[in-house]
C-alpha positions as CSV (number, residue, x, y, z in Angstrom):
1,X,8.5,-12.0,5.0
2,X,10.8,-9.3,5.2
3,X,9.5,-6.1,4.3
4,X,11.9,-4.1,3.0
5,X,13.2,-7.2,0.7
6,X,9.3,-6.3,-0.3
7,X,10.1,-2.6,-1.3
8,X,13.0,-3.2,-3.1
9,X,11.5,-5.7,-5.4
10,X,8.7,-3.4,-6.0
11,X,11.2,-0.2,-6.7
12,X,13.0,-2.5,-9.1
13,X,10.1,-3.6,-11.1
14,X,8.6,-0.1,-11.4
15,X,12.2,1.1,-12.9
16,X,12.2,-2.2,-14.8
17,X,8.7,-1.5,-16.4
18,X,9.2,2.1,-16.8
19,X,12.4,1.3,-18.6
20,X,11.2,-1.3,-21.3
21,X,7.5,0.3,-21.1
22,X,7.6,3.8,-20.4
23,X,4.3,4.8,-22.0
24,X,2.3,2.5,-20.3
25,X,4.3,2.2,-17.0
26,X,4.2,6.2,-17.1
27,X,0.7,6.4,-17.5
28,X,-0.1,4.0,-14.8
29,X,2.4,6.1,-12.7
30,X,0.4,9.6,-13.7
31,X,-3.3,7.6,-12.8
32,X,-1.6,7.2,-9.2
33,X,-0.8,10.6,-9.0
34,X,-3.7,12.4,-10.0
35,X,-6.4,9.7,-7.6
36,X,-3.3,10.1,-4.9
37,X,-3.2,13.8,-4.5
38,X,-5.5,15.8,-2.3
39,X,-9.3,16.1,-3.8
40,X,-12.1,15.3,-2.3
41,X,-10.7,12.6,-0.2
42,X,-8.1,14.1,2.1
43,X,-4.5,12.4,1.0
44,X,-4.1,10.4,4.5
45,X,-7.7,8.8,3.7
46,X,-6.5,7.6,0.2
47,X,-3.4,6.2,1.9
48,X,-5.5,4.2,4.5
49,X,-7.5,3.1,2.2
50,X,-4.7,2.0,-0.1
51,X,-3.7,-0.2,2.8
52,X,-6.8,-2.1,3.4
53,X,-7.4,-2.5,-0.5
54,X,-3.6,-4.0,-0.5
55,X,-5.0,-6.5,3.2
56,X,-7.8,-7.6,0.4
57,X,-5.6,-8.0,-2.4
58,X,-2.9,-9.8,-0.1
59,X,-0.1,-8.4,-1.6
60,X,2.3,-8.1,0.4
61,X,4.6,-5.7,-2.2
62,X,1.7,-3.2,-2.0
63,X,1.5,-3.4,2.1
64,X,5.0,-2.9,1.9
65,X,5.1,0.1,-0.5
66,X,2.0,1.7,0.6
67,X,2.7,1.4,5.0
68,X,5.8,2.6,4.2
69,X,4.2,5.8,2.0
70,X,1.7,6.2,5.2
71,X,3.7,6.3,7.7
72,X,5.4,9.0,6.2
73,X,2.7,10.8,5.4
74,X,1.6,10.3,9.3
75,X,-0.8,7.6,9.5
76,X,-0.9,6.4,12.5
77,X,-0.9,1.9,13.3
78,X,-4.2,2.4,15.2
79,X,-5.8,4.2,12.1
80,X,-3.8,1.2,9.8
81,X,-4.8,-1.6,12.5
82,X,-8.3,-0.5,12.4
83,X,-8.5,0.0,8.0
84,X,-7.7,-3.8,8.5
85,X,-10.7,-4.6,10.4
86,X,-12.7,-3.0,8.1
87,X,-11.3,-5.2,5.1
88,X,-12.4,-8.2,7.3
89,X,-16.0,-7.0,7.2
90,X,-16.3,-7.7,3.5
91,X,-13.3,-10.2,2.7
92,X,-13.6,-12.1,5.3
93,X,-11.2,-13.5,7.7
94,X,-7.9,-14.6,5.4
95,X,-7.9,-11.2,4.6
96,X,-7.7,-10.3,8.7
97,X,-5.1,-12.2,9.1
98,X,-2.8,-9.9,6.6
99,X,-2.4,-7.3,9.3
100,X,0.7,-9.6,10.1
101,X,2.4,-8.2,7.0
102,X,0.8,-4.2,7.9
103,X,2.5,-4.9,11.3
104,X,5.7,-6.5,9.9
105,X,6.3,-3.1,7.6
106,X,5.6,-1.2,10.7
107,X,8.1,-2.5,12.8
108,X,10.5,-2.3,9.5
109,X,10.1,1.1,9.1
């Protein structure tokens, strides 16, 4: 898996879509906004817990795109390590073993 391979094909699609369908690709992009911004969750919590809903999902576009957007904003691999383990308390074990992919867009960026 190569991560930033990963990011790209995520940025592309998202120009894609908000090319050919701007209302609804712009009004998915304004719902990540508003839940993304500071409220009652501090905006490092909603990124942490972006990355262990992306481990559940296994998708490794959005580990990709939402390390990447962590570790920018700060997040630390310990705090993105241990958001993991958490996802393995409900999902179970495949979902554990996705932290390949969080540590694979680690090292990438």
């Amino acid at each position: 898996m190569d991560m930033l391979e990963r990011l790209k094909e995520t940025n592309e699609l998202v120009k894609q879509l908000h090319k050919e369908y701007p209302e609804l690709t712009g009004a998915l992009t304004e719902l990540y906004k508003k839940t993304g911004a500071e409220g009652a969750l501090p905006k490092k919590t909603k990124l942490i817990t972006l990355i262990a809903l992306a481990v559940a999902s296994k998708c490794e576009w959005c580990i990709a795109y939402h390390v990447k957007r962590a570790l920018e904003a700060g997040v630390t691999k310990d705090e993105m390590v241990e958001a993991c383990y958490l996802t393995a308390l409900v999902f179970g074990t495949s979902s554990w073993m996705e932290i390949h992919a969080v540590l694979k867009a680690i090292e990438t960026y």
